[in-house]
C-alpha positions as CSV (number, residue, x, y, z in Angstrom):
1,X,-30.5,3.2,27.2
2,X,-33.2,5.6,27.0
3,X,-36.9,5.2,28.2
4,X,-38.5,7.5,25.3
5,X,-36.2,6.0,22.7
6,X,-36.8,2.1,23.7
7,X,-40.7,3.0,24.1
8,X,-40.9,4.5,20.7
9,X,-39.1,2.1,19.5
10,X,-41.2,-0.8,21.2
11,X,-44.6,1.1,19.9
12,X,-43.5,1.3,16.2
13,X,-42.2,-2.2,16.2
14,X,-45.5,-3.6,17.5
15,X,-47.8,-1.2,15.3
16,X,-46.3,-1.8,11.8
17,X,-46.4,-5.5,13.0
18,X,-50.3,-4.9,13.3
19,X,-50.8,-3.1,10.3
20,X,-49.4,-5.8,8.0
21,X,-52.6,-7.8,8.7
22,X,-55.2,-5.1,9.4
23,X,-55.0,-3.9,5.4
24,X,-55.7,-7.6,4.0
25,X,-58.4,-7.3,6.4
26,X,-60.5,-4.6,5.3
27,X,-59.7,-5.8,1.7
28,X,-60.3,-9.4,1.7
29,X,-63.4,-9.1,3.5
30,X,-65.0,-7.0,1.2
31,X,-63.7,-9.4,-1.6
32,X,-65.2,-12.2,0.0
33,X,-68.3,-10.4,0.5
34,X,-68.6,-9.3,-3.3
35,X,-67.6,-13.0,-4.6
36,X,-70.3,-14.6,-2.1
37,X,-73.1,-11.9,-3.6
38,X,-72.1,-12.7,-7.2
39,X,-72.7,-17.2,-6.2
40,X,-76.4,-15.2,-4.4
41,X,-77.0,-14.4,-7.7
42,X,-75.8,-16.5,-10.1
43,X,-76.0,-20.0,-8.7
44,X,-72.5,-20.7,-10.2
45,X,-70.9,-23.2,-8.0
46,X,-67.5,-22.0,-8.7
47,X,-67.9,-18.1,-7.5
48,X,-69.0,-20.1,-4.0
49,X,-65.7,-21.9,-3.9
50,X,-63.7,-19.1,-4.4
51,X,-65.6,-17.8,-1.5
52,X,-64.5,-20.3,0.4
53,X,-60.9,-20.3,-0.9
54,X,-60.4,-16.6,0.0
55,X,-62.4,-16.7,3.0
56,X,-60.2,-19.2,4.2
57,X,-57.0,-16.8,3.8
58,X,-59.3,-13.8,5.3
59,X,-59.5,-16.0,8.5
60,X,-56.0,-16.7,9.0
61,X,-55.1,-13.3,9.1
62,X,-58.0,-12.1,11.2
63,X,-56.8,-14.4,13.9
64,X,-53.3,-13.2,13.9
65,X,-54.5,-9.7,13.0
66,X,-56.3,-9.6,16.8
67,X,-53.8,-11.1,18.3
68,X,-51.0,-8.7,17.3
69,X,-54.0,-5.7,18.1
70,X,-54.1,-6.7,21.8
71,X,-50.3,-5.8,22.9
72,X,-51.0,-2.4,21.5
73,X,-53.2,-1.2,23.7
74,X,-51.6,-2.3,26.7
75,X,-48.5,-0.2,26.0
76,X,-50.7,2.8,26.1
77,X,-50.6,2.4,30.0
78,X,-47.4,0.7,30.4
79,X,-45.1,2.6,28.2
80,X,-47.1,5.4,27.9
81,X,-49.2,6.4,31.2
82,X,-48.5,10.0,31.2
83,X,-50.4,10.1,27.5
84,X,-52.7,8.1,28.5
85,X,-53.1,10.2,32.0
86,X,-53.3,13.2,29.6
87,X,-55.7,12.0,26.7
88,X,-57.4,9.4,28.5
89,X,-60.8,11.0,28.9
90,X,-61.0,11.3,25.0
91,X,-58.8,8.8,23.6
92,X,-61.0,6.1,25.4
93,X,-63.8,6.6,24.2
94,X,-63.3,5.7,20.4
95,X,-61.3,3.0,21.2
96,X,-64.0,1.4,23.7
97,X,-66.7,1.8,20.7
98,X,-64.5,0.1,18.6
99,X,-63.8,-3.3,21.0
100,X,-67.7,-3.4,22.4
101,X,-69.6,-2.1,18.9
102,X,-67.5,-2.9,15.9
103,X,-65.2,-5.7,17.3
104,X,-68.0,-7.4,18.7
105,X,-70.1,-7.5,15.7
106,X,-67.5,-8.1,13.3
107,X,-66.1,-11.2,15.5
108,X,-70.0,-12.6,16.2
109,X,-70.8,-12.2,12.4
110,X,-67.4,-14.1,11.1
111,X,-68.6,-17.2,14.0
112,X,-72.3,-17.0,11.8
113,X,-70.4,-17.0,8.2
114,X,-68.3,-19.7,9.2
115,X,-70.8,-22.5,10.8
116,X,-73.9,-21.0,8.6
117,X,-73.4,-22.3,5.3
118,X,-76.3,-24.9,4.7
119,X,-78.0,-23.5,7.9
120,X,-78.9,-19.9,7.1
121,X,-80.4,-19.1,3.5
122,X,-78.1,-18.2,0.6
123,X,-79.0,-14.3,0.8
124,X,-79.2,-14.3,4.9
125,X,-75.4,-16.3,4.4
126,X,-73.8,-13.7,2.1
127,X,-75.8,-10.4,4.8
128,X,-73.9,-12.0,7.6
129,X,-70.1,-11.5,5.6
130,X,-71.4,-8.2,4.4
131,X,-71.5,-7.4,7.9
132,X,-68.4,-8.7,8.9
133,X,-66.8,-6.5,5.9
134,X,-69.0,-3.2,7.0
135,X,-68.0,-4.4,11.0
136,X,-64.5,-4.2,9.9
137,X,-63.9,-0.9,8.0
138,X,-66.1,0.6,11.2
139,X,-63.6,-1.1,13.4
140,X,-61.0,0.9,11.4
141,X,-63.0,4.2,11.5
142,X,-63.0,4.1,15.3
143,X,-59.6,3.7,15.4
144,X,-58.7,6.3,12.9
145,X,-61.2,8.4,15.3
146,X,-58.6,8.1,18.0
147,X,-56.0,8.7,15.7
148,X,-57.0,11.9,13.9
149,X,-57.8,13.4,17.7
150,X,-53.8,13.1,18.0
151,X,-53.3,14.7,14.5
152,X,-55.6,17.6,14.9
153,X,-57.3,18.0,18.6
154,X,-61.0,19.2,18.4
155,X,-63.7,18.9,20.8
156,X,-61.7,19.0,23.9
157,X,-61.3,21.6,26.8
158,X,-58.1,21.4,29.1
159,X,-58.2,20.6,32.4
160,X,-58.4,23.7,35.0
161,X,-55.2,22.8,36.4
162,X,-53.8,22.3,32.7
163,X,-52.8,18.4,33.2
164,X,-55.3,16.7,30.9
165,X,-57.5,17.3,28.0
166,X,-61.2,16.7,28.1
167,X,-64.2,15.7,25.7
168,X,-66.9,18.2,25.2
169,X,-67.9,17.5,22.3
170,X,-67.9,14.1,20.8
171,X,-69.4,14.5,17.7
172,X,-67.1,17.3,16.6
173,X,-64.4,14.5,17.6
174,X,-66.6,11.8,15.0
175,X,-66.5,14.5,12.7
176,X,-63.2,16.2,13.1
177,X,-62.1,16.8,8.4
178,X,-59.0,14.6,9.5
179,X,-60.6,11.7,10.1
180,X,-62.8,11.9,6.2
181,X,-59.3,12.3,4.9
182,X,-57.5,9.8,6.8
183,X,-60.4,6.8,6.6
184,X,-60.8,6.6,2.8
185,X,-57.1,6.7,2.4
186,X,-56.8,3.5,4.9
187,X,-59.9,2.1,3.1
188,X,-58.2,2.3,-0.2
189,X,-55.1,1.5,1.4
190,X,-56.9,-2.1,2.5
191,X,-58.9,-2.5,-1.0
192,X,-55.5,-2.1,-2.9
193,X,-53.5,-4.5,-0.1
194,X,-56.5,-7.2,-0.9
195,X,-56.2,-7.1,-4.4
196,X,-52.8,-7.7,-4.9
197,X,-52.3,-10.6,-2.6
198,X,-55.5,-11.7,-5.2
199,X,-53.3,-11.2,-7.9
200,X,-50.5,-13.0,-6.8
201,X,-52.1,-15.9,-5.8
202,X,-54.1,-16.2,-8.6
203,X,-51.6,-15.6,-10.9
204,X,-49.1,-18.6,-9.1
205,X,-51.9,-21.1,-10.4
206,X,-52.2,-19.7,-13.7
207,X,-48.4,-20.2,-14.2
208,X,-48.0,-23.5,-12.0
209,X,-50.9,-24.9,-14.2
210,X,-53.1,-26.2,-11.4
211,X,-57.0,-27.4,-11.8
212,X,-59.5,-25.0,-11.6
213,X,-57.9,-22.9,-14.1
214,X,-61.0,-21.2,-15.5
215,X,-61.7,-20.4,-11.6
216,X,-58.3,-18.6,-11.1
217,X,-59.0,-16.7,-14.2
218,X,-62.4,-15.2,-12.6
219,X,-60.3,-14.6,-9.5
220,X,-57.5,-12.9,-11.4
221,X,-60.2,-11.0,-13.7
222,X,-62.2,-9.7,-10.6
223,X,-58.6,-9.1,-8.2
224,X,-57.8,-6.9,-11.6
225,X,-60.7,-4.9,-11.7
226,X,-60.7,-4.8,-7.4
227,X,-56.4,-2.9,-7.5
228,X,-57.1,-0.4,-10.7
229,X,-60.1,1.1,-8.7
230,X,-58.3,0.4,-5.3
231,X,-54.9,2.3,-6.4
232,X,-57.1,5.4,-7.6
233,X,-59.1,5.8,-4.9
234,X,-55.8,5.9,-2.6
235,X,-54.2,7.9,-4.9
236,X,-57.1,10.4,-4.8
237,X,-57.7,9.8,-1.3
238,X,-53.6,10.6,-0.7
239,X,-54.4,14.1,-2.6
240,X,-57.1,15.3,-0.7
241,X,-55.3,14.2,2.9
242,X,-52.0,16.4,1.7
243,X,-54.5,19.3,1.1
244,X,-55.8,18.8,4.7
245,X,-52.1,18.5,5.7
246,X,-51.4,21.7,4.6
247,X,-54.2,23.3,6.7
248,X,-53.7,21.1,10.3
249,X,-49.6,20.2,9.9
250,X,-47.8,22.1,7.3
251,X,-44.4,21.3,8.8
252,X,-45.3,17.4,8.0
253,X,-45.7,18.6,4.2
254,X,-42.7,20.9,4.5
255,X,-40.4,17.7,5.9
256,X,-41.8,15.3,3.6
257,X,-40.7,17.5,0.8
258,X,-37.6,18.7,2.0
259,X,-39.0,22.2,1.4
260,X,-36.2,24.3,3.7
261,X,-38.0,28.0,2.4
262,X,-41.6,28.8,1.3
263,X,-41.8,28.7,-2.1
264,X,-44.7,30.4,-4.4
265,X,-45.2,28.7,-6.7
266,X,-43.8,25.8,-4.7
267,X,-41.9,23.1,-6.4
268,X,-42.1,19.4,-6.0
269,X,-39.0,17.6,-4.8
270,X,-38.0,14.5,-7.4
271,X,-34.4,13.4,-5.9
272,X,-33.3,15.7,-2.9
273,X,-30.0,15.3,-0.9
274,X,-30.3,17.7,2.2
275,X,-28.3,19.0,5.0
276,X,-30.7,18.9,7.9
277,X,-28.6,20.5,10.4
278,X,-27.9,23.7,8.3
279,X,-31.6,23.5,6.6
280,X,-30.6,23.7,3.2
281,X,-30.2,21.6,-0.4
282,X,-26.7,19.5,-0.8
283,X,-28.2,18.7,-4.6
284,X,-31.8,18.6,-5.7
285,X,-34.0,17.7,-8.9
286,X,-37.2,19.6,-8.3
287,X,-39.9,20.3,-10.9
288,X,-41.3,23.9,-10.7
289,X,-44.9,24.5,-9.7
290,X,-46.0,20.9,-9.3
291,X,-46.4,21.2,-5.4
292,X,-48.4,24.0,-5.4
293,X,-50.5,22.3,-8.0
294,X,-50.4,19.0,-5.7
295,X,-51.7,21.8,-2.9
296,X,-54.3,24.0,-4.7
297,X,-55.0,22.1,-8.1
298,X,-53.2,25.0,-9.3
299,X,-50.1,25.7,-10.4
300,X,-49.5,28.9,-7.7
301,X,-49.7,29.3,-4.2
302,X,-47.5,29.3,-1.0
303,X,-46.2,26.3,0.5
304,X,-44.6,27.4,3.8
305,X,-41.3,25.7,4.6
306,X,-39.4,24.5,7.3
307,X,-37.6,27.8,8.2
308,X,-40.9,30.0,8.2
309,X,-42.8,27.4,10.0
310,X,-39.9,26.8,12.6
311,X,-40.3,30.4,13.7
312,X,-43.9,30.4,13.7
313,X,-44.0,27.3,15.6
314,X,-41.5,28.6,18.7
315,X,-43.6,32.0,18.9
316,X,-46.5,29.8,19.6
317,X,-45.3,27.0,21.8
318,X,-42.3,28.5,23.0
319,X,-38.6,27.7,22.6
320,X,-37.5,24.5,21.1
321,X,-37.3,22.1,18.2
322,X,-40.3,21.6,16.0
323,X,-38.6,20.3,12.9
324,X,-39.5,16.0,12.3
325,X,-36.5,14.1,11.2
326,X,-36.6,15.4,7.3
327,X,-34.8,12.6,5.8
328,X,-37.2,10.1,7.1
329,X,-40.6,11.8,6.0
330,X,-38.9,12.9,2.9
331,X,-37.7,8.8,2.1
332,X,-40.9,7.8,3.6
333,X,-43.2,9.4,1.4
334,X,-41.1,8.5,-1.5
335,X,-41.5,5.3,-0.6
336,X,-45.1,5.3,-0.3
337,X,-45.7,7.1,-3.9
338,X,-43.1,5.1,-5.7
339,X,-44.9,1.7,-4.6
340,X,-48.3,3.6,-5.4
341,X,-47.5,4.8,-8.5
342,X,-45.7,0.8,-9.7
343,X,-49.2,-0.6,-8.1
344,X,-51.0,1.6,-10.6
345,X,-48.9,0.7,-13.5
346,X,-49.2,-2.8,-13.1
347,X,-53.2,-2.3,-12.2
348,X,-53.7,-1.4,-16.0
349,X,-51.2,-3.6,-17.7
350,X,-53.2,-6.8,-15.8
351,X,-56.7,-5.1,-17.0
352,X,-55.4,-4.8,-20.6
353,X,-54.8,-8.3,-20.5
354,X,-57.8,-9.7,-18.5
355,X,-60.2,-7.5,-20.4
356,X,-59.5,-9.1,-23.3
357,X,-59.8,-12.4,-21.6
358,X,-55.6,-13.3,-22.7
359,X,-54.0,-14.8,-19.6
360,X,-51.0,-15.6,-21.3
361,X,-48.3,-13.5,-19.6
362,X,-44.7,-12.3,-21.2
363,X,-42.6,-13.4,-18.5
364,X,-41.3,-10.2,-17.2
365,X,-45.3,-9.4,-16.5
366,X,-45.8,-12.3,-15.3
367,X,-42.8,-11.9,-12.4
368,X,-43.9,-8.7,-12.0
369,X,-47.3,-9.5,-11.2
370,X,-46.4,-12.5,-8.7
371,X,-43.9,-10.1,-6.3
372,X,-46.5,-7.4,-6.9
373,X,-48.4,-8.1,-3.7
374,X,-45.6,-6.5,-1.7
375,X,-46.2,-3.4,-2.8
376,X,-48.9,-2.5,-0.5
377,X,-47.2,-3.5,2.4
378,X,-44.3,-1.1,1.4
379,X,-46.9,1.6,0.8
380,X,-49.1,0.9,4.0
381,X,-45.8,0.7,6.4
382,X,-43.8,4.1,4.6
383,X,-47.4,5.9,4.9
384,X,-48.2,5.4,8.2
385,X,-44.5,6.3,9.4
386,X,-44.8,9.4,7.7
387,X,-48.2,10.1,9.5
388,X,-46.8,9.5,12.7
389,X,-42.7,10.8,12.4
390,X,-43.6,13.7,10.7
391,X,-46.6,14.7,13.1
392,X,-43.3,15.0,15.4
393,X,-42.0,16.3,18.3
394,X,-45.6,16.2,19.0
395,X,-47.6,12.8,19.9
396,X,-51.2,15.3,20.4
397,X,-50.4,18.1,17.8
398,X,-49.6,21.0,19.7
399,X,-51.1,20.2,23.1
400,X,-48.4,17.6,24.4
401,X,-45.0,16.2,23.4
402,X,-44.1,12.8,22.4
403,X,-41.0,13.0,25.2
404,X,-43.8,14.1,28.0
405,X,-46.3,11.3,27.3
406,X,-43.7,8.8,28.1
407,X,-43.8,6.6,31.7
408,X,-40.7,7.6,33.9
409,X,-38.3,6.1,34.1
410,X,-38.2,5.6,38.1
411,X,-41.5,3.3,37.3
412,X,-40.5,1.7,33.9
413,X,-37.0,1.0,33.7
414,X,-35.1,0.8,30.1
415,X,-34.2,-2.7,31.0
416,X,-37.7,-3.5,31.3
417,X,-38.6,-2.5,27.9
418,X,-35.9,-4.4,26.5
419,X,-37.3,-7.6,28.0
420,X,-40.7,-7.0,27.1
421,X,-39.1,-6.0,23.7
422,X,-37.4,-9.0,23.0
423,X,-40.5,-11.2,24.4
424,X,-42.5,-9.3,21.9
425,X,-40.1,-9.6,19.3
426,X,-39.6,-13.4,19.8
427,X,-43.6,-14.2,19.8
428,X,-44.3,-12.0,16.5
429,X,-41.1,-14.0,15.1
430,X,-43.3,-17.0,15.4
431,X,-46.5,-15.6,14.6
432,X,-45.3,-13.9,11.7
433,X,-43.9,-17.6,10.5
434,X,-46.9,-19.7,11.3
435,X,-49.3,-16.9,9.7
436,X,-47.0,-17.0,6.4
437,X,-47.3,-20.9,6.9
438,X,-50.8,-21.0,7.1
439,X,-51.7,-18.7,4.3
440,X,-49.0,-20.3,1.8
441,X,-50.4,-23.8,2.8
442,X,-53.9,-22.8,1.9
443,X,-53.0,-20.7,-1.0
444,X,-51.0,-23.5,-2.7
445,X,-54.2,-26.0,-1.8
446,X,-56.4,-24.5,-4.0
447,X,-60.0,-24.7,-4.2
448,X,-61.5,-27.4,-2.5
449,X,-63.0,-30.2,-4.9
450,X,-66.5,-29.1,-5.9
451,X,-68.2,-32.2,-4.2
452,X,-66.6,-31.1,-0.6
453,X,-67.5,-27.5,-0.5
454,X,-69.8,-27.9,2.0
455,X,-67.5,-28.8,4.9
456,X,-64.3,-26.8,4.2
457,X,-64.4,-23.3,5.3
């Protein structure tokens, strides 16, 4: 089989994997953080056990989220030397800030929260999980640092002999306008992944009738309040990272809409059935104007599409194919809005009920609400697909190719990837099932029993 298609293939397997845990992460953290701050001020004994309930689920996935982190990196010199031969002097850098700065205090901080309570002061207890939260979105950042570098290279030089890219300026790479698009978007992406595993949980003891009813009710009240302003901040995140799109990679937005011709005013795709090899509409409900709007708050302006940006693209780079597989970008970021747009809907049904303190469910809503923690997961995976497919044939945006960043094959051999594959494979298998285990089994414990707080964490 082929290298390039078995290391891709490898590579996506192992980074959605990861980014099932690294959302709940950034979400729960800061949950945990805000429901520790509200026991700091109120005394109220039962804020500090839900602390220690959803703290308990945050550090579960934490573990397995840093296990699943590690293999990544290694493939970036295994499966993928010649990027890493290319990009190395700048991809590094952020990713070596994020291990020794961010990593490091996030990791130290969690050991503090965890064997602190009762040894550190109330307010010096809940600054420690603050940090862990803060140490963990910064962990993100640096990532998103590297990241953003591949979508839109600043800061860089080439080599003399042309081989490799290299830094010369590092704060225009800190500060390159794709990463302040990309980082509230993953931000709001965690917040919103958070509050709907909240939801759900919460909402299983409300209808299972466990004890600490009146505690599941704050949970569900505050996991409420946590997705309706975590769904609008990724949905206005999402906007302004499509307006950046259209500057950096117009040919993502043009496959992600289907969009074969430019259009002005451009229309917005609702249901599109293309033919990718003749670049043209089979059958397609569109609604006139609403992309441009989408691009320029406006209802005018050019959207380029795929033809017009095919043509430009081959009298920059030279001859060959610069169109991303359409029907996955176009699928993907229907995906990614449908699952948005429900986690919205069922953001302000739960307030209208919470508000007004009735937590008596029809039983539709209440089904709804249970199952309503996949969501995210759809939305996080189907996003970052379409950030990294439609960013393609390119794996740096217009400085090298995705098929010449890959080792050869006369030093990593196809059936070499398919062991390490399946090895891969078989150890997330079990990961994935003792991480479910582990976060069911505490879920379904509840909170522990007021008078034992203080040794269950």
């Amino acid at each position: 089989m082929d290298v390039l298609l078995l290391a891709r293939l490898q590579f996506a397997l192992t980074s959605v994997f990861h980014f099932f845990f690294v959302p709940l992460t950034l979400g729960l953290s800061l949950f945990v953080a805000i429901l520790e701050t509200a026991y700091v001020r109120t005394g109220n004994e039962t804020y500090k056990r839900l602390t220690k309930f959803w703290g308990n689920i945050f550090l579960i996935n934490f573990a397995v989220g840093v296990v699943t982190g590690i293999v990544m990196e290694f493939q970036f010199g295994l499966n993928w030397s010649e990027y890493s031969r290319f990009v190395g002097d700048i991809f590094g850098v952020p990713l070596a800030i994020e291990a020794l700065l961010a990593f490091f205090l996030e990791s130290t901080f969690l050991g503090i929260w965890v064997f602190g309570w009762d040894k550190l002061s109330k307010p010096l207890h809940a600054a420690t999980i603050w940090i862990v939260a803060i140490a963990s979105n910064l962990s993100a950042l640096w990532i998103l640092v590297a990241n953003s570098f591949m979508q839109s290279p600043v800061g860089y030089r080439m080599s003399e002999d042309g081989s490799r890219a290299e830094m010369v300026d590092f704060w225009a790479l800190l500060f390159n306008p794709h990463v302040w698009v990309q980082f509230p978007h993953v931000v709001a992406g965690g917040l919103t992944t958070g509050a709907f595993v909240i939801v759900a949980i919460s909402i299983w003891h409300l209808l299972k009738k466990t004890p600490d009813q009146e505690a599941f009710r704050i949970s569900l009240k505050f996991g409420a309040i946590y997705a309706f302003v975590g769904t609008m901040l990724v949905i206005l995140a999402g906007h302004t990272q499509m307006q950046e799109l259209l500057k950096t990679q117009p040919m993502k937005v043009a496959a992600a809409e289907a969009l074969w011709e430019s259009e002005d005013p451009a229309s917005m795709s609702l249901f599109t059935i293309g033919n990718e090899e003749e670049l043209r509409d089979v059958f397609a409900i569109k609604v006139p104007g609403l992309l441009s709007f989408l691009a320029y708050n406006k209802f005018e302006g050019e959207v380029r599409g795929i033809k017009e940006l095919q043509t430009e693209y081959e009298e920059t780079y030279g001859p060959g194919d610069y169109i991303p597989p359409v029907a996955i970008s176009y699928w993907s970021f229907r995906m990614m809005v449908g699952a948005g747009t429900l986690m919205l809907g069922i953001a302000v049904l739960l307030l209208f009920y919470v508000l007004r303190n009735r937590y008596e469910f029809p039983s539709w809503a209440s089904k709804l609400m249970l199952w309503s923690f996949l969501l995210p997961y759809l939305a996080n995976s189907t996003g970052w697909i379409l950030a990294e497919i439609g960013r393609q044939p390119w794996i740096v945006f217009g400085l090298l190719k995705t098929e010449d960043a890959v080792t050869p094959a006369s030093v990593v051999s196809s059936g070499e990837i398919i062991f390490s594959m399946a090895a891969f494979l078989g150890i997330y298998a079990l990961l994935a099932v003792t991480d479910i285990f582990l976060i069911r089994k505490s879920a379904i414990a509840g909170l522990a029993p007021a008078e034992s707080t203080e040794g269950r964490v």
